[in-house]
Jmol script that loads the backbone (N, CA, C; Angstrom):
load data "model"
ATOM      1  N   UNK A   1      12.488  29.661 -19.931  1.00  0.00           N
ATOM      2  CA  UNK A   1      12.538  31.068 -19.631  1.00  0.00           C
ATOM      3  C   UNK A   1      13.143  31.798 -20.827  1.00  0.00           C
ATOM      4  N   UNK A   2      12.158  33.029 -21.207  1.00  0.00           N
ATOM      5  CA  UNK A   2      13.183  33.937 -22.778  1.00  0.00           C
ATOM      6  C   UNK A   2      14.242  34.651 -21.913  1.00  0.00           C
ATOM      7  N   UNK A   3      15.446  34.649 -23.013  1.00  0.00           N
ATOM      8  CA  UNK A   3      16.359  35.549 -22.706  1.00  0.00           C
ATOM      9  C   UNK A   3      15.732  36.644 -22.835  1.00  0.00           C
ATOM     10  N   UNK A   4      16.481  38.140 -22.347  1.00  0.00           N
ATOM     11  CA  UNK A   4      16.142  39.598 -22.517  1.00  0.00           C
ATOM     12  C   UNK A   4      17.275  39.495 -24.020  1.00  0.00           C
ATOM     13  N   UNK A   5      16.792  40.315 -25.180  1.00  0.00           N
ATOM     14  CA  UNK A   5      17.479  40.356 -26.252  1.00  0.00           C
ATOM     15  C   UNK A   5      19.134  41.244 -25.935  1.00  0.00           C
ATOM     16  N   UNK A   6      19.925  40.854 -26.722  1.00  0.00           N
ATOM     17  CA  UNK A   6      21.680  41.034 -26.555  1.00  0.00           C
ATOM     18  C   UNK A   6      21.665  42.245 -26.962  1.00  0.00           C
ATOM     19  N   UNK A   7      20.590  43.282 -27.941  1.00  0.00           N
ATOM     20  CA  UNK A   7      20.628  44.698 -28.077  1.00  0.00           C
ATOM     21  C   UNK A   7      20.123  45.447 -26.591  1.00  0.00           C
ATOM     22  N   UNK A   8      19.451  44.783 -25.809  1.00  0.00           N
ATOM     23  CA  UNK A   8      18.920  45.785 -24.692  1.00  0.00           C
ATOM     24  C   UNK A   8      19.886  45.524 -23.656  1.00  0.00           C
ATOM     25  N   UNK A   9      20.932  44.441 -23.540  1.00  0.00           N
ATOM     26  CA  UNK A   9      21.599  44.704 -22.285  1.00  0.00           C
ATOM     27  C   UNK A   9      20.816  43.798 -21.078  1.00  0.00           C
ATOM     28  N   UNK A  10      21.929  44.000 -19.793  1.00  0.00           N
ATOM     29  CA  UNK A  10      21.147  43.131 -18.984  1.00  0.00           C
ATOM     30  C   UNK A  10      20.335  43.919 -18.461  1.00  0.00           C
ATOM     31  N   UNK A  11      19.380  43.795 -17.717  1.00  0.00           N
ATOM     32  CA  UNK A  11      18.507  45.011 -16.799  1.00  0.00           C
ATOM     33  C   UNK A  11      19.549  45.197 -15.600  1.00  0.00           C
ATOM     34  N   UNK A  12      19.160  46.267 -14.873  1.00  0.00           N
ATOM     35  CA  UNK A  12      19.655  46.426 -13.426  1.00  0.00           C
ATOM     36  C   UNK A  12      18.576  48.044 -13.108  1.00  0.00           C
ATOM     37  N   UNK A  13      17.829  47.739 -12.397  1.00  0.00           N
ATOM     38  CA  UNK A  13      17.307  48.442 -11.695  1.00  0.00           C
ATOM     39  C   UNK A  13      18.397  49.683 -11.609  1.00  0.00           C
ATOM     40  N   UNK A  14      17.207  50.962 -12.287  1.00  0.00           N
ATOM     41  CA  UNK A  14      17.845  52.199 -12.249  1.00  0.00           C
ATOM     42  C   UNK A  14      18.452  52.799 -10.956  1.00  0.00           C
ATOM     43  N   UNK A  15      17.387  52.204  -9.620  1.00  0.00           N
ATOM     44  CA  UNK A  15      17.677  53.019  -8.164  1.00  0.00           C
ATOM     45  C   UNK A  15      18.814  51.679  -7.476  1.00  0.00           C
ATOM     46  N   UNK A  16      19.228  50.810  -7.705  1.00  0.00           N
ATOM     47  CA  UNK A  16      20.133  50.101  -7.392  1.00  0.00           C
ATOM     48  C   UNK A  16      21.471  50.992  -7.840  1.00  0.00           C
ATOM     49  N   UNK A  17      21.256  50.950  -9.156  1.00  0.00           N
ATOM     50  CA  UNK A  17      22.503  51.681  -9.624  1.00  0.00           C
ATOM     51  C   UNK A  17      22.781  53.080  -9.168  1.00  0.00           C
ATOM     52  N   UNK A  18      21.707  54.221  -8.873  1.00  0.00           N
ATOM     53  CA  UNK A  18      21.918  55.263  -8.266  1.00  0.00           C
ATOM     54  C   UNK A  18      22.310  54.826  -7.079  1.00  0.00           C
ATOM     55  N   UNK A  19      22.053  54.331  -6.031  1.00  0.00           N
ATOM     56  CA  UNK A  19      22.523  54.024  -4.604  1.00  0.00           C
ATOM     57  C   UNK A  19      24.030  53.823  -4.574  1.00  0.00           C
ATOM     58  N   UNK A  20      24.671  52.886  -5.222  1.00  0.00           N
ATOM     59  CA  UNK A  20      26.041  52.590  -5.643  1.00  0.00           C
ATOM     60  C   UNK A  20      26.945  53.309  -5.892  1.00  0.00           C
ATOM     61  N   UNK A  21      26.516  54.823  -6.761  1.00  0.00           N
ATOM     62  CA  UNK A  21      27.309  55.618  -7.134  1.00  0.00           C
ATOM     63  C   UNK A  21      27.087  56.716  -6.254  1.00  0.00           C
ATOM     64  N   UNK A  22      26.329  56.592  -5.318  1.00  0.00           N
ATOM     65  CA  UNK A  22      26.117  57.218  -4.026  1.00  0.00           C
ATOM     66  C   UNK A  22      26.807  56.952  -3.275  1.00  0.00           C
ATOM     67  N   UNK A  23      27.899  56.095  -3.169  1.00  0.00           N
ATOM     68  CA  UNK A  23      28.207  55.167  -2.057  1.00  0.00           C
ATOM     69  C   UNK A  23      27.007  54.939  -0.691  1.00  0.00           C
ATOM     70  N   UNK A  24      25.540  54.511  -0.551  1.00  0.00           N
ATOM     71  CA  UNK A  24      24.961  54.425   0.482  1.00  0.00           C
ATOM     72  C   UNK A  24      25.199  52.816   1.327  1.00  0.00           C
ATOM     73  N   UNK A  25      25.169  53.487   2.613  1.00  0.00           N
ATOM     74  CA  UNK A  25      25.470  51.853   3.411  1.00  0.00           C
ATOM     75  C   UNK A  25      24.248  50.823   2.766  1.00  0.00           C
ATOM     76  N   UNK A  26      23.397  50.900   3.137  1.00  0.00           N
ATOM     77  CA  UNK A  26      22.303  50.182   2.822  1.00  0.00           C
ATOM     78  C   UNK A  26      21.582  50.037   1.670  1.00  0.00           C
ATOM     79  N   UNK A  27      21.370  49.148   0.525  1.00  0.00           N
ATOM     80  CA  UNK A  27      20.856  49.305  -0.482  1.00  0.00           C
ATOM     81  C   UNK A  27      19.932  48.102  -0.310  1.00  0.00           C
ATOM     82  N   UNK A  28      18.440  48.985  -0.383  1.00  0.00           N
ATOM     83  CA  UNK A  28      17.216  47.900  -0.230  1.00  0.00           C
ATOM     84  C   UNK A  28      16.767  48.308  -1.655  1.00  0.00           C
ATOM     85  N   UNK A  29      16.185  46.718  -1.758  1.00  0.00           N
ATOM     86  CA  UNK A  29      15.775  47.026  -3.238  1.00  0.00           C
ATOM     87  C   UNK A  29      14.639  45.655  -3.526  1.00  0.00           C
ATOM     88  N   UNK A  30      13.872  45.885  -4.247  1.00  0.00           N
ATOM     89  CA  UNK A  30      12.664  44.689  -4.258  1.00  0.00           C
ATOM     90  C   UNK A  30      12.572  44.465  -6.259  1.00  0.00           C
ATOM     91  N   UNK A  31      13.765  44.952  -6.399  1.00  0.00           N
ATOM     92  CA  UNK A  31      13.900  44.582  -8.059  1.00  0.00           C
ATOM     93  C   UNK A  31      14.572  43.116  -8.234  1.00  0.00           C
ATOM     94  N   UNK A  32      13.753  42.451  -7.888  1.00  0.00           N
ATOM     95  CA  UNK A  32      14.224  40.610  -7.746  1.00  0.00           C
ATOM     96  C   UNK A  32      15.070  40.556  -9.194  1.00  0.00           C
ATOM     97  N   UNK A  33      14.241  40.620 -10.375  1.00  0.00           N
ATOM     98  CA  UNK A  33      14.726  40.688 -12.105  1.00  0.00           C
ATOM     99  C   UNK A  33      15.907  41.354 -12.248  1.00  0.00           C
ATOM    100  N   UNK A  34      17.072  41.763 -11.495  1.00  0.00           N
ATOM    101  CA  UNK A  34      17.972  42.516 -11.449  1.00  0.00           C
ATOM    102  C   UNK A  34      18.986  41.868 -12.103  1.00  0.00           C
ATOM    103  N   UNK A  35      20.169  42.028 -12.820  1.00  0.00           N
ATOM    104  CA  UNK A  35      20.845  40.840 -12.965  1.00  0.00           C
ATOM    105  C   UNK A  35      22.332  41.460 -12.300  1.00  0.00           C
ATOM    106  N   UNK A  36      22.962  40.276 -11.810  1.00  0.00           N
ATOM    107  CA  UNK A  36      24.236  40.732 -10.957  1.00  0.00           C
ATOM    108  C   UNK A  36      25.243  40.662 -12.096  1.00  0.00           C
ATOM    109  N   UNK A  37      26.263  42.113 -12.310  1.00  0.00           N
ATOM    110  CA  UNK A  37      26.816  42.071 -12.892  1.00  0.00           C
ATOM    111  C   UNK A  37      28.730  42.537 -11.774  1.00  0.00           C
ATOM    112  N   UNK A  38      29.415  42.724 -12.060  1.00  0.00           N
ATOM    113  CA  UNK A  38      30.758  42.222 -11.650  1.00  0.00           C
ATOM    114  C   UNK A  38      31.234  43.927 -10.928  1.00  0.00           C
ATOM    115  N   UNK A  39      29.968  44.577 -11.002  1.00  0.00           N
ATOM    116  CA  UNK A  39      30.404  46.030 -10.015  1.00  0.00           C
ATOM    117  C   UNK A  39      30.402  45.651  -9.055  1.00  0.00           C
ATOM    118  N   UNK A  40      29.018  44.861  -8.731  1.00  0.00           N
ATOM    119  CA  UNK A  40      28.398  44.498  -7.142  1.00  0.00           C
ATOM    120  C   UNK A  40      29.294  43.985  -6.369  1.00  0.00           C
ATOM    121  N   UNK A  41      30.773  43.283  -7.238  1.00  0.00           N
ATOM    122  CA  UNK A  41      30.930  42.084  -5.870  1.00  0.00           C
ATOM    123  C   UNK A  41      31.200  42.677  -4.650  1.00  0.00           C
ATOM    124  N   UNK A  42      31.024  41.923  -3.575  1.00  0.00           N
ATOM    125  CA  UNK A  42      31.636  42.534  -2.517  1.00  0.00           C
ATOM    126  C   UNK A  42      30.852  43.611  -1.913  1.00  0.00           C
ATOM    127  N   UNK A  43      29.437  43.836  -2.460  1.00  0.00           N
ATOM    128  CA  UNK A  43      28.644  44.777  -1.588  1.00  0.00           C
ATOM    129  C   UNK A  43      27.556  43.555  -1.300  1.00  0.00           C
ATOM    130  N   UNK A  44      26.651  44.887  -0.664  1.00  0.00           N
ATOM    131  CA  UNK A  44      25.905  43.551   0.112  1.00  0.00           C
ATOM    132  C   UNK A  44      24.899  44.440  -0.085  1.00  0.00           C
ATOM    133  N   UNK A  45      23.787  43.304  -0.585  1.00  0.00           N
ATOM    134  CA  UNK A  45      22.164  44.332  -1.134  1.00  0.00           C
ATOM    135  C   UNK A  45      21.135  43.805  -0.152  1.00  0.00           C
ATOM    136  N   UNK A  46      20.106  44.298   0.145  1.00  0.00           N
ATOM    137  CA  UNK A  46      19.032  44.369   1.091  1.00  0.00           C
ATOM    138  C   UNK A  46      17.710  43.819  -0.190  1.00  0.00           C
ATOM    139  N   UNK A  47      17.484  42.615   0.301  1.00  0.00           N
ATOM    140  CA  UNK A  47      16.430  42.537  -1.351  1.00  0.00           C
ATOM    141  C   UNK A  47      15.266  41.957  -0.273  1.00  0.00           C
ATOM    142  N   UNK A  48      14.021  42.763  -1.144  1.00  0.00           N
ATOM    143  CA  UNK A  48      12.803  42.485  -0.777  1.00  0.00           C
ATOM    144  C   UNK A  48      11.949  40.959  -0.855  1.00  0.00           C
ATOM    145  N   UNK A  49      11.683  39.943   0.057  1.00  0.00           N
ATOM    146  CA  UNK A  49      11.069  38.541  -0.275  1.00  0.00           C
ATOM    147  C   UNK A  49       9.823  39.025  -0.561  1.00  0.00           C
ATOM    148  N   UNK A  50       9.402  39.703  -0.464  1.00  0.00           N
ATOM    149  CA  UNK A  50       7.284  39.591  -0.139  1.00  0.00           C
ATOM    150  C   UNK A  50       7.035  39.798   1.115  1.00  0.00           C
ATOM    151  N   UNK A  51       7.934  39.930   2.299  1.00  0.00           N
ATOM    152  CA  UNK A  51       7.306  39.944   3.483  1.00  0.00           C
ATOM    153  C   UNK A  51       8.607  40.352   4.345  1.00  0.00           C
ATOM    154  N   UNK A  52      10.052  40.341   4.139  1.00  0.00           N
ATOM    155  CA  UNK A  52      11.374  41.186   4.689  1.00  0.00           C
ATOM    156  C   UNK A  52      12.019  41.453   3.801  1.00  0.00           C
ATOM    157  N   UNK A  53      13.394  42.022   4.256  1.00  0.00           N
ATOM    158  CA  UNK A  53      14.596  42.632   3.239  1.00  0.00           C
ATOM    159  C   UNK A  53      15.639  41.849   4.223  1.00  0.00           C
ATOM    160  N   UNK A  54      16.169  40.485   3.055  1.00  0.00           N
ATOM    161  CA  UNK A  54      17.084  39.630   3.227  1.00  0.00           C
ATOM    162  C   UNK A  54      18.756  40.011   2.998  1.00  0.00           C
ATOM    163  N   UNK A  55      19.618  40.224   3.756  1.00  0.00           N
ATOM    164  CA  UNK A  55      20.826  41.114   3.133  1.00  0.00           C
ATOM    165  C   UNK A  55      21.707  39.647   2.508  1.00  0.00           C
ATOM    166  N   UNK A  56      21.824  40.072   1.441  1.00  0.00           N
ATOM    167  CA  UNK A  56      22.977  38.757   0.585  1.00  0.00           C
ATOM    168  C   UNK A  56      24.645  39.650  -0.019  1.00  0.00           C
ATOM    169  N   UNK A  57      25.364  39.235   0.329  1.00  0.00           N
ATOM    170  CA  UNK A  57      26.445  39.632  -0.233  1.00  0.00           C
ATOM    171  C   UNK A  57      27.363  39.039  -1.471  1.00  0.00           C
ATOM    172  N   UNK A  58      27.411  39.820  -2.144  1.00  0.00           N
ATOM    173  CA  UNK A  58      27.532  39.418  -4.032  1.00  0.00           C
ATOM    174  C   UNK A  58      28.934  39.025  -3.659  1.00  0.00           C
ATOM    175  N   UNK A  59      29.353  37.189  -4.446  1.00  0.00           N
ATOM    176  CA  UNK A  59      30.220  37.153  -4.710  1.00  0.00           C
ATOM    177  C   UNK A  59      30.742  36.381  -6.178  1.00  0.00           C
ATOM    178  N   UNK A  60      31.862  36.243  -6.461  1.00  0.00           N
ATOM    179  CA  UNK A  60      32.300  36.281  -7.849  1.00  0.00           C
ATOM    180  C   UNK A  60      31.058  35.047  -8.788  1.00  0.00           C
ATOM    181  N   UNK A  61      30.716  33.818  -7.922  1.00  0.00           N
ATOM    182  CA  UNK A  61      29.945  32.923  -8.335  1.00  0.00           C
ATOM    183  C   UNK A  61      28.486  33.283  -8.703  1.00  0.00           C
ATOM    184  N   UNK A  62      28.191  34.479  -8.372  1.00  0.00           N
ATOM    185  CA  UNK A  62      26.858  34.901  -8.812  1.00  0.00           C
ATOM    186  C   UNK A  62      26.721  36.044  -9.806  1.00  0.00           C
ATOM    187  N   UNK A  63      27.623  36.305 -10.364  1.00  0.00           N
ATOM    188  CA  UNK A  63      27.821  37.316 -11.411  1.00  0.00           C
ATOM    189  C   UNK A  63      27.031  36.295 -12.742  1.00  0.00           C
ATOM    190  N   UNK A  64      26.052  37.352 -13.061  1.00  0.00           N
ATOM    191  CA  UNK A  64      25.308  36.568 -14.772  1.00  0.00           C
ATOM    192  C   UNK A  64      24.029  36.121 -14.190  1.00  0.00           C
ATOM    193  N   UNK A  65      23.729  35.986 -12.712  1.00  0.00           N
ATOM    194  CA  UNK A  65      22.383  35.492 -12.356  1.00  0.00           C
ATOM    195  C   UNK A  65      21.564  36.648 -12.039  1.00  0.00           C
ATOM    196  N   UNK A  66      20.176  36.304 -11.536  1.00  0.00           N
ATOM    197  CA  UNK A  66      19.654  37.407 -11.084  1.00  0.00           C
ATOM    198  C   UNK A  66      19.573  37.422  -9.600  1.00  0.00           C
ATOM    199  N   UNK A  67      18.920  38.416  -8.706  1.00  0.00           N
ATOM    200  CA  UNK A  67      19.165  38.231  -7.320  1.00  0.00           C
ATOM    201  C   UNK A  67      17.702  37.742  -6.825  1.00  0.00           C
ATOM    202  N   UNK A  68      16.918  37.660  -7.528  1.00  0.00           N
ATOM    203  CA  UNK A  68      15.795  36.624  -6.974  1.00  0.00           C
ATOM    204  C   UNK A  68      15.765  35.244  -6.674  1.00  0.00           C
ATOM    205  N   UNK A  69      17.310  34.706  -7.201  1.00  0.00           N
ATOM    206  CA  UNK A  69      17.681  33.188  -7.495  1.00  0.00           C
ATOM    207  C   UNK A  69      17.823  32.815  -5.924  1.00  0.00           C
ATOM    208  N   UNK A  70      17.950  33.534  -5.369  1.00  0.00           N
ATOM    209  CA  UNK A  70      19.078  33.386  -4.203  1.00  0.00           C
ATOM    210  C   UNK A  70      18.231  33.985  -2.832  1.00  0.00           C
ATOM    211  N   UNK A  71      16.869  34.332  -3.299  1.00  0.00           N
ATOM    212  CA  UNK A  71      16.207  34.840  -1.836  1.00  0.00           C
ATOM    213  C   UNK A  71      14.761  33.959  -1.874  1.00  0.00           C
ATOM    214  N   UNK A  72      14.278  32.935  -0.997  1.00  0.00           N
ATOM    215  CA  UNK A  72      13.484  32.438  -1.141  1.00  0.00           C
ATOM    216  C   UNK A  72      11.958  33.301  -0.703  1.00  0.00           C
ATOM    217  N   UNK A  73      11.136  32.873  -1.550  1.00  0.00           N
ATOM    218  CA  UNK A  73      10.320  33.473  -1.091  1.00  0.00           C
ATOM    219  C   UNK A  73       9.161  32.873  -0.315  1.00  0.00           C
ATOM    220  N   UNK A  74       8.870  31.455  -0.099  1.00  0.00           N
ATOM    221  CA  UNK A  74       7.842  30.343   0.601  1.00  0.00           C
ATOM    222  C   UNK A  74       8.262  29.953   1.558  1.00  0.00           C
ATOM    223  N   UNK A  75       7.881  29.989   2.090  1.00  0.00           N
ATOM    224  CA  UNK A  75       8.499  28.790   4.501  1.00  0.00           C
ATOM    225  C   UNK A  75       8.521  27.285   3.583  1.00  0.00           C
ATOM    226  N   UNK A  76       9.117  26.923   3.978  1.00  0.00           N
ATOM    227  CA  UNK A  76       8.760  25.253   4.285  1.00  0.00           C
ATOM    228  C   UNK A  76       8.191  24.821   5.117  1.00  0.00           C
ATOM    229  N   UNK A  77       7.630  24.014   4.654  1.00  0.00           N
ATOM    230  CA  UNK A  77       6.246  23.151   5.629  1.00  0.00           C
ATOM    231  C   UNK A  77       7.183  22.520   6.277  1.00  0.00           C
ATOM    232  N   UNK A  78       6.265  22.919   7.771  1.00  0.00           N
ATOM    233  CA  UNK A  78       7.020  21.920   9.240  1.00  0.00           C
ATOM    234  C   UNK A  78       5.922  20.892   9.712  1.00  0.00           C
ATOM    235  N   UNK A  79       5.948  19.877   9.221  1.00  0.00           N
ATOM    236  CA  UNK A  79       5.158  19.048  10.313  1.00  0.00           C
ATOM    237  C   UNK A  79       5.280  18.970  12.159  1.00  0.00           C
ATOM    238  N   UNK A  80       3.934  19.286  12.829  1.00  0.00           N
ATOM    239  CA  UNK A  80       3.906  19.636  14.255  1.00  0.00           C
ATOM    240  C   UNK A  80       4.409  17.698  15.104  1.00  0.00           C
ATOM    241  N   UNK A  81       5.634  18.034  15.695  1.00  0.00           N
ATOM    242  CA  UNK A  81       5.638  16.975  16.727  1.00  0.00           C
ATOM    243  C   UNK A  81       4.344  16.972  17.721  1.00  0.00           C
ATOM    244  N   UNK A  82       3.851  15.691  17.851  1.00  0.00           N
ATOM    245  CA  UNK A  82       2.869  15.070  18.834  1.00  0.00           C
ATOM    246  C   UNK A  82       3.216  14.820  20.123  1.00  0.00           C
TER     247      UNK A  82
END
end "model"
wireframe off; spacefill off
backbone 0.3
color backbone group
């Protein structure tokens, strides 16, 4: 995977960051590429899979990742009992 270059910074979704300085209860957001940086901890984001909005709450161990790491997006196959 390329890094994003050390002149551009990490990304974070522009409307994540407006919501925050909004104080809004709910922050849904489907910007998976986001990267968690050390404002978030302790809030709790609403992130889009492809098909719901999973609520995860940021804590100190996920600061530097992104928030797609952490929301699956495939079922696991269930084999049917007979």
């Amino acid at each position: 995977m390329a890094k994003r270059s050390i002149w551009k910074g990490p990304f974070i979704h522009k409307e994540i960051f407006s919501d925050i300085s909004l104080n809004k209860k709910k922050i849904k957001t489907t910007a998976r590429s986001t990267v968690i940086l050390p404002f978030l901890i302790g809030k709790t984001l609403y992130v889009y899979n492809g098909k719901v909005f999973i609520p995860i709450t940021i804590i100190e161990e996920m600061v530097g990742s992104k928030l797609g790491e952490f929301i699956p997006t495939r079922l696991r196959h269930i084999y049917k009992k007979k």
